[in-house]
N, C-alpha and C positions, 0 to 999 in steps of 0.2 A: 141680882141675876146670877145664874150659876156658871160655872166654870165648863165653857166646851171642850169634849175631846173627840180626834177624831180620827176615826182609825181607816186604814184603806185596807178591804178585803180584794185579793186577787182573783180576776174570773180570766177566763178564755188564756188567749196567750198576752193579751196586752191592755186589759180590761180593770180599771179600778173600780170595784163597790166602794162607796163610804159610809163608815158606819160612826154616826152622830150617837155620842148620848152628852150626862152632864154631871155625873156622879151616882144616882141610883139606877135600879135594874133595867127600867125601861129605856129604849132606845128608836134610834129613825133609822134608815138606809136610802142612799141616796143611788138610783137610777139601777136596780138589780136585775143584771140582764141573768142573770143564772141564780136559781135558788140555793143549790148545793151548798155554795161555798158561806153562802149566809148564816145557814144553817149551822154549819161548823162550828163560824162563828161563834153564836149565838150559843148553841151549847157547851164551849170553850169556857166563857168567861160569863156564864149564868145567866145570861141577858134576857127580855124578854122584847119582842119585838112590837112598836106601837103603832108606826108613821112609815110610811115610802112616799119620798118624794119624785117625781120624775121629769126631766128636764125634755125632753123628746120622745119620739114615737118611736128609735128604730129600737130593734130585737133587742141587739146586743144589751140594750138600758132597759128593754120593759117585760123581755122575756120569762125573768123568773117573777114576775107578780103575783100570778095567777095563781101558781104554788106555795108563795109565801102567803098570800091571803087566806086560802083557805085551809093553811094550818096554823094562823096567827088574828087575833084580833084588830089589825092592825087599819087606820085611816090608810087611803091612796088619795093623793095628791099633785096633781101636775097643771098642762095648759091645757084650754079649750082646745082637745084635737078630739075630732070622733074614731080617730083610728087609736085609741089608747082607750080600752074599755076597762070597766068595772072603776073608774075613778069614782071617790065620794066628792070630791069638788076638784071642782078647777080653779084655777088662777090667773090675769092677767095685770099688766104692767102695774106697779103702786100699791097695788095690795097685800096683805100683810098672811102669810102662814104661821098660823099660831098652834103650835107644840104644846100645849097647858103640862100635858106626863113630864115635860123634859124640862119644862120654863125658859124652853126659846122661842126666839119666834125672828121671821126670816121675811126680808122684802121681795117681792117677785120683777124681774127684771124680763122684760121680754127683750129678745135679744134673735132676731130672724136674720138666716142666709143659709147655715147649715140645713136646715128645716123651715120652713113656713112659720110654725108655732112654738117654733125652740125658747125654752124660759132659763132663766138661771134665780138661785136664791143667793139672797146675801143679807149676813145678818152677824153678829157676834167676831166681827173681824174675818169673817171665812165669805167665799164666793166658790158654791158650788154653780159649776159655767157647762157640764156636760162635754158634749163635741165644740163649742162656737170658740173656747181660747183654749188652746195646748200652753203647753211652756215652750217657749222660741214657735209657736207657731201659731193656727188656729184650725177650724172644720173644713172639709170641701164644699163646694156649694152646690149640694146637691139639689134645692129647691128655691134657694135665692139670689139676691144679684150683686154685683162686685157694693152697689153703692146700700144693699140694705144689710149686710159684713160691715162695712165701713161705719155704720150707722151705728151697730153692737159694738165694733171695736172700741170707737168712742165712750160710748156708754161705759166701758166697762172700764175704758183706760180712765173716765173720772172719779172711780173709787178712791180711797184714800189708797197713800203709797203702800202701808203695811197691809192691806188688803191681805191673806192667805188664799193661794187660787190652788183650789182641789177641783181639778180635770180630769176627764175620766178613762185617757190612755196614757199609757208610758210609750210616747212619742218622742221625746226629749232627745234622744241622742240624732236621730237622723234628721229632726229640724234645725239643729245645732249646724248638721253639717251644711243643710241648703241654707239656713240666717249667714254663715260661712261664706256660701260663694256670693249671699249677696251686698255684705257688708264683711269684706275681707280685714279692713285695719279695725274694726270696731273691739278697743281692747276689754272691754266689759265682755263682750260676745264670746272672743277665745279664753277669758278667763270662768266664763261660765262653762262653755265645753270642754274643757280642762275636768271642774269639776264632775260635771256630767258623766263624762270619760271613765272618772275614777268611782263613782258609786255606779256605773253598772257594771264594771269589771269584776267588781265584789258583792253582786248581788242588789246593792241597794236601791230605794227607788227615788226618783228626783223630784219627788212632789211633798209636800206645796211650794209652788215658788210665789212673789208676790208680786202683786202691780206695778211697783218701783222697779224689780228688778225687768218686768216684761218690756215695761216703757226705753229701759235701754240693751235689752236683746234682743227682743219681737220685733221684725220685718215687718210684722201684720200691724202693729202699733204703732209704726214708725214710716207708715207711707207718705208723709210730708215733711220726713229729713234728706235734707240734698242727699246722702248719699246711698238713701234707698231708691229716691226719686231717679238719680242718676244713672242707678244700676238699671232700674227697668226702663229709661229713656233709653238704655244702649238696645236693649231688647224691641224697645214701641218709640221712635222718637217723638211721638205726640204725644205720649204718657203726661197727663199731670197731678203733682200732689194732692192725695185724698184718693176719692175709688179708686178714678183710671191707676193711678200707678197699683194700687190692690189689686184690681183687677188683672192686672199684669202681673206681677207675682204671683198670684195667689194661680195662676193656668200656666205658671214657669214650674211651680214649687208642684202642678197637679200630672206635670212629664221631668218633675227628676229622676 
């Protein structure tokens, strides 16, 4: 199996493309909400493009397809949504995306709350997750419910620890500060905001982080440690570990 690399093309003000390949010319892009910068990309460093993968239906992730497809030969690939047209197939839970140009191939994870149909791939050590897991944080729930969040959280917190999580905003510094007020002694949490702190001061960007590291920063992964549970009982004192206290956070962290 060949060696992944994975690049993150910047779109909008806070928007990560990823750009998969594995050593030859051909390449994937993972959720291109803008063609532009792909494109750059792509004529930068020779590429040619094969595979778009897409994790959900909004704009910002599906926006430039339409433009990259019809100057590019390339497969589209995402979930059963019919609001995401021109896919050559779709995908749901178990089943396998197979890249043959790249010789990767990537499991499908349904993973719904952000969206109805929100997918994530995981495959070669990496999990691209879309909107559903930020670092230190996760999506809003624009279309599901504290308890089917709770359901993806899970899923995704039993990847292995080294997992590599490529999310597709630079949200990091401002969930650092809500994981903050809600696990104030948590010293993994201020020594990641620490970091955080200092790679966007100088430009850098804070991704990928991994599973391991999520499971002791992430609020959203950690809604059944007392002292996320405790925080939001101050907030719901009927809150209990698992949704409900997600639930509660997650419409605490939705009016920070």
């Amino acid at each position: 199996m060949p060696e992944i690399t994975v690049t993150a093309i910047p779109a909008f003000t806070d928007n990560y493309i990823w750009l998969v390949s594995s050593g030859g010319k051909q390449c994937a892009v993972v959720d291109p909400g803008d063609a532009a910068p792909v494109e750059a990309m792509l004529r930068r460093h020779g590429l040619e493009l094969s595979y778009i993968l897409l994790t959900h239906h909004h704009p910002d992730h599906t926006g430039g397809v339409a433009t990259l497809a019809a100057a590019h030969d390339a497969k589209i690939y995402g979930p059963h949504d019919p609001r995401i047209a021109g896919q050559d197939q779709s995908f749901a839970e178990g089943e396998t995306v197979r890249l043959p140009l790249l010789e990767l191939e990537f499991s499908v994870l349904e993973v719904p709350g952000h969206t109805s149909s929100h997918i994530a791939f995981f495959g070669h050590g990496c999990l691209f997750c879309g909107d559903t897991l930020f670092s230190v944080g996760c999506g809003r729930l624009f279309e599901g419910t504290p308890e089917q969040m709770q359901a993806s959280m899970d899923k995704l917190a039993s990847l292995p620890a080294d997992t590599q999580v490529f999310c597709a905003h630079e949200y990091t510094l401002s969930n650092c500060d809500f994981a903050l007020t809600v696990e104030p002694d948590n010293k993994r949490l201020i020594r990641r905001a620490s970091e955080v702190e200092a790679a966007r001061a100088t430009g850098r960007i804070t991704l990928p982080s991994t599973i391991g590291e999520e499971l002791e920063v992430n609020p959203f992964f950690r809604s059944r440690q007392p002292s996320v549970v405790a925080a939001a009982q101050r907030r719901q004192p009927d809150a209990e570990p698992g949704a409900s206290v997600f639930g509660v956070i997650r419409a605490w962290k939705d009016s920070f």
